[in-house]
DRENPA-896660 format. One line per field, with one value per residue (C-alpha): residue in three letters; x, y, z; residue number from 1. Coordinates in nm, 2 decimals, padded with zeros to 4 digits, always signed. Example, Ala and Ser with C-alpha at 12.3 -4.5 7.8 and 13.67 -1.06 7.14 Angstrom:
2
residuo	(ALA | SER)
X	(+01.23 | +01.37)
Y	(-00.45 | -00.11)
Z	(+00.78 | +00.71)
num	(1 | 2)
// end
This chain:
178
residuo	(UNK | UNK | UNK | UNK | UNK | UNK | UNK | UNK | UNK | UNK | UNK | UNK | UNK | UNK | UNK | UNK | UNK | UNK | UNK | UNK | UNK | UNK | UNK | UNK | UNK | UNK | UNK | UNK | UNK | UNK | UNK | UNK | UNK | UNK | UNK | UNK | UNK | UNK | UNK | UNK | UNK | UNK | UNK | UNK | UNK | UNK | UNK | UNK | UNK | UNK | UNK | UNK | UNK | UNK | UNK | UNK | UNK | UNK | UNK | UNK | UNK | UNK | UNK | UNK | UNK | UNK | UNK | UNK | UNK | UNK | UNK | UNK | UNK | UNK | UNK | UNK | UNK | UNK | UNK | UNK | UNK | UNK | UNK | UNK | UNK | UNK | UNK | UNK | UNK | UNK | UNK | UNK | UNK | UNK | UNK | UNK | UNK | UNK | UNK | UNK | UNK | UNK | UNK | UNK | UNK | UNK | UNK | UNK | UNK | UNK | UNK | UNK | UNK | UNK | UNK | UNK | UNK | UNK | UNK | UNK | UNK | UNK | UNK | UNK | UNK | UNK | UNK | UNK | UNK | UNK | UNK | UNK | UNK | UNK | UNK | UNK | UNK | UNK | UNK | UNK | UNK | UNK | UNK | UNK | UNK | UNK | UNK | UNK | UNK | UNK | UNK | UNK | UNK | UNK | UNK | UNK | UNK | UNK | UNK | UNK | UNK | UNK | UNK | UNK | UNK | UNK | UNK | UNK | UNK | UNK | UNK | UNK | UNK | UNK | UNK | UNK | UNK | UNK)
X	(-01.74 | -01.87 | -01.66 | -01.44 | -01.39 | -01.11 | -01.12 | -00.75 | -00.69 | -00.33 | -00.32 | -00.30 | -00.49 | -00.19 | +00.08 | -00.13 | -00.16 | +00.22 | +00.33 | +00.08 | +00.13 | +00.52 | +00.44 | +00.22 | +00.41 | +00.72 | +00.50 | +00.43 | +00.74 | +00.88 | +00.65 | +00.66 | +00.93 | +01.11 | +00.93 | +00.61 | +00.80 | +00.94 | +00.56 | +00.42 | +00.74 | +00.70 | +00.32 | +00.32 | +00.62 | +00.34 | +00.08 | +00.30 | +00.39 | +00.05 | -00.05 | +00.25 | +00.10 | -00.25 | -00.23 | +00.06 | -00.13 | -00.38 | +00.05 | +00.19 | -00.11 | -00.28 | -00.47 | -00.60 | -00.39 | -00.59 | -00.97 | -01.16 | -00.81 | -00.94 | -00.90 | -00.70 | -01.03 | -01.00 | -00.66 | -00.58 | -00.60 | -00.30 | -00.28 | -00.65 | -00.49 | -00.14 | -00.37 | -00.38 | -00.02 | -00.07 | +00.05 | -00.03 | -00.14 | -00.36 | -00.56 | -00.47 | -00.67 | -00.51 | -00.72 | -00.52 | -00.54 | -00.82 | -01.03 | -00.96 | -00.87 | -00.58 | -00.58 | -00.28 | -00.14 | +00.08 | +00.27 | +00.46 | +00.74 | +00.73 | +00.60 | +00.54 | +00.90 | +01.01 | +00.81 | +00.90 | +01.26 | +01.25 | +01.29 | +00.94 | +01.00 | +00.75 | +00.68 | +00.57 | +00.49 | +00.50 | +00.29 | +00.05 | -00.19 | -00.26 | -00.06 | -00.23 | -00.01 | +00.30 | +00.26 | +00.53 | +00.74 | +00.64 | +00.65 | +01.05 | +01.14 | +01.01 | +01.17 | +01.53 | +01.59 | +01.31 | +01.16 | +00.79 | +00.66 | +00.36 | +00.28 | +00.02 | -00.23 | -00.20 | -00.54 | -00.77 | -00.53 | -00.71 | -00.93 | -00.78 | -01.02 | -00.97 | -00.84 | -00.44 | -00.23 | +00.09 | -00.05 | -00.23 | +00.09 | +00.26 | -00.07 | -00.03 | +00.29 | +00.12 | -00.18 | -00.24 | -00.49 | -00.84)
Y	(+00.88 | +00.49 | +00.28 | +00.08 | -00.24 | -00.49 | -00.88 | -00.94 | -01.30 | -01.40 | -01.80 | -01.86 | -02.14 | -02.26 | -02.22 | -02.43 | -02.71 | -02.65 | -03.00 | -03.20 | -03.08 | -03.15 | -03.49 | -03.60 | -03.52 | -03.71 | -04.02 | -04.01 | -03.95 | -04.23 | -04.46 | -04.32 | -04.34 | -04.04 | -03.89 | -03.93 | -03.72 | -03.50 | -03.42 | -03.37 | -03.13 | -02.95 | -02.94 | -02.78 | -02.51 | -02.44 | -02.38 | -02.14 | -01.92 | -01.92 | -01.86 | -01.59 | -01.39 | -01.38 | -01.26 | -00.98 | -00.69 | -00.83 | -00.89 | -00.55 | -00.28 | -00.36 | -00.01 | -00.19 | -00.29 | -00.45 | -00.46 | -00.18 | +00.10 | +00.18 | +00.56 | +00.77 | +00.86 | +00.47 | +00.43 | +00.43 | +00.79 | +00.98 | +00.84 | +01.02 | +01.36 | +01.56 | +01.82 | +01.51 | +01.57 | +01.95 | +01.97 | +02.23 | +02.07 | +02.18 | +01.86 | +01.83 | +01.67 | +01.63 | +01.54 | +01.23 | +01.25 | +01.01 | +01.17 | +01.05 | +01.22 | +01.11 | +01.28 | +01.42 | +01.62 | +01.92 | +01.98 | +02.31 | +02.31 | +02.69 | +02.99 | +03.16 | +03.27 | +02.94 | +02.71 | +02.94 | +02.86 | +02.52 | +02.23 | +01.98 | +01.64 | +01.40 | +01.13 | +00.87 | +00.56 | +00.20 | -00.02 | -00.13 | +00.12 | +00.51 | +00.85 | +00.86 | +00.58 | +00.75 | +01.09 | +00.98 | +00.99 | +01.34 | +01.47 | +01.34 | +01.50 | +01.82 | +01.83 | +01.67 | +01.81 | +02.14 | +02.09 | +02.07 | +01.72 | +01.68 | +01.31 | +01.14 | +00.83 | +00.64 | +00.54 | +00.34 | +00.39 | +00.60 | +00.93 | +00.84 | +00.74 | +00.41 | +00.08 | +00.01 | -00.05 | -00.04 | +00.21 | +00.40 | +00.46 | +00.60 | +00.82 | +00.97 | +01.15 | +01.37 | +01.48 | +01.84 | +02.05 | +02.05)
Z	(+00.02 | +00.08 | +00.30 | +00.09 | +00.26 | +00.12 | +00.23 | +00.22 | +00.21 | +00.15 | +00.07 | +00.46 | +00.37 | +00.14 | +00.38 | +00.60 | +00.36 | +00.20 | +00.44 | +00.37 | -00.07 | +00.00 | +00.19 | -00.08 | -00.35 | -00.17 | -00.14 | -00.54 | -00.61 | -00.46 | -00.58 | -00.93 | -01.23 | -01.34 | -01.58 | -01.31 | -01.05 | -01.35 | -01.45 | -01.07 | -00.98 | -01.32 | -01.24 | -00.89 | -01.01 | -01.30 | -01.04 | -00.81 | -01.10 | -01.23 | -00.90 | -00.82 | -01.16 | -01.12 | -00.73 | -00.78 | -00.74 | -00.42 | -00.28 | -00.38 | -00.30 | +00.04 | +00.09 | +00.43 | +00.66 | +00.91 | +00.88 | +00.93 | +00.87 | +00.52 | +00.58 | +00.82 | +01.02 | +01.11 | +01.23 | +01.65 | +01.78 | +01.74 | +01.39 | +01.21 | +01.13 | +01.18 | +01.41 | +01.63 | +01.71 | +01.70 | +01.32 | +01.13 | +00.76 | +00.47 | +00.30 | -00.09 | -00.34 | -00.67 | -01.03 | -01.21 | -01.62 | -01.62 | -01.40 | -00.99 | -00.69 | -00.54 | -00.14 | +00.06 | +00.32 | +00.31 | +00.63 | +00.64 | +00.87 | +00.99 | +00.91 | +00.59 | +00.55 | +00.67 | +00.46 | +00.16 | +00.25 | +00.31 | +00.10 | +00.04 | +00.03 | -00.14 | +00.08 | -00.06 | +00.13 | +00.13 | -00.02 | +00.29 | +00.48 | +00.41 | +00.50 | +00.86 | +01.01 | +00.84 | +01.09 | +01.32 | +01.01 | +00.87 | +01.25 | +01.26 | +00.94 | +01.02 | +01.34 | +01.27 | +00.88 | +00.91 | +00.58 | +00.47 | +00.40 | +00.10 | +00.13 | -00.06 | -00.06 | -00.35 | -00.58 | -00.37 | -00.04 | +00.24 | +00.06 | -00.24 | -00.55 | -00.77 | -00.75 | -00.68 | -00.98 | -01.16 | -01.37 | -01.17 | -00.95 | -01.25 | -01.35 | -00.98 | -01.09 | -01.33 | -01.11 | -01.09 | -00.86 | -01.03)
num	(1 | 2 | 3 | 4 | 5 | 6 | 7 | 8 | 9 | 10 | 11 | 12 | 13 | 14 | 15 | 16 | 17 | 18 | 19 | 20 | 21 | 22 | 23 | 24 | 25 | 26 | 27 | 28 | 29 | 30 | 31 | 32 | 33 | 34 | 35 | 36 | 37 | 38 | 39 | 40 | 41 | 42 | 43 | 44 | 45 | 46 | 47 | 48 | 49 | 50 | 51 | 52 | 53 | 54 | 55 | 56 | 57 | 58 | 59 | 60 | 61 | 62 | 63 | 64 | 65 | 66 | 67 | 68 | 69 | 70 | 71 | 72 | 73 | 74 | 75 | 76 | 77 | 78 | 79 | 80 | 81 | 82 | 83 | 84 | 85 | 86 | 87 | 88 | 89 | 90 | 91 | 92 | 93 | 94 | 95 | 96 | 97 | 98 | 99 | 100 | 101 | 102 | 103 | 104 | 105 | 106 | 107 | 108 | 109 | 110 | 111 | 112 | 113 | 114 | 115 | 116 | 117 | 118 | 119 | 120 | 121 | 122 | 123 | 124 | 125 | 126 | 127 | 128 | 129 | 130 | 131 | 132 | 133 | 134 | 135 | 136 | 137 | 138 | 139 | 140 | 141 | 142 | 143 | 144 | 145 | 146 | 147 | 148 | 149 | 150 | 151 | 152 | 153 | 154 | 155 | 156 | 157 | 158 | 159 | 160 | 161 | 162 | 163 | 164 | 165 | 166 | 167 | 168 | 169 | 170 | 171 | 172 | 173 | 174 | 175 | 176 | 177 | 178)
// end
């Protein structure tokens, strides 16, 4: 698999310059009529929503965390695999309908017997960095409520194929083993 590597620029820039935009548009306000200021705060609320639209999913899916923590072979030590913390796991890779393969772990929380018995819980994480940095997590639920944990990387999210996306999410649910 080719390193994916994300730039993930979130309007820093913008908050930088959000004083000297509300300054500004103080200044012409003041020195405007009403329908003037009416136009320039119409005008930047325009821009924001615009704006607010057309970056959505760069806000809501951010696969890398910090650069170069694409995958969980990237993360700190500790953090790669559940065998780092002396977990047993078996590595999944489920086929989407159109075609992709979405990665995950399944962590058994015993023994044969005992995993047989034992609840799975789909762990699903949030919307920023891959399964890897989530280990402490799976390691606490096996521990505390003894059930076995299948937890999976979304599309474009650490060994996962594809691009994040509203409906790839949804397509994830209805992956099967190829």
């Amino acid at each position: 698999m080719g390193s994916r590597v994300r730039s993930d620029h979130r309007g820093e820039g913008g908050l930088k310059m959000l004083p000297l935009i509300i300054g500004l548009a103080l200044v012409l306000l003041l020195n405007s009529s009403w329908l003037v200021a009416l136009m320039i705060v119409v005008g930047l609320l325009l821009f924001f929503v615009i704006n607010l639209i057309m970056r959505q999913e760069s806000m809501l899916y951010v696969p890398c965390v910090m650069p170069g923590m694409q995958t969980p072979s990237d993360n700190p030590e500790g953090m790669r695999s559940p065998a780092d913390r002396e977990m047993p796991f078996e590595d999944v890779f489920l086929e989407t309908v159109d075609g992709l393969r979405i990665h995950g772990w399944f962590l058994p929380v015993g023994d044969e017997k005992e995993t047989r018995r034992s609840p799975t819980l789909l762990f699903c994480h949030a919307n920023a960095g891959n399964i890897g940095l989530r280990i402490p997590n799976f390691e606490q639920l096996m521990k505390r409520l003894r059930m076995n944990v299948f937890a999976l990387d979304y599309r474009g999210f650490g060994f996962s194929e594809g691009t994040p996306s509203e409906e790839g999410l949804i397509e994830a649910t209805t992956a099967k083993r190829p």
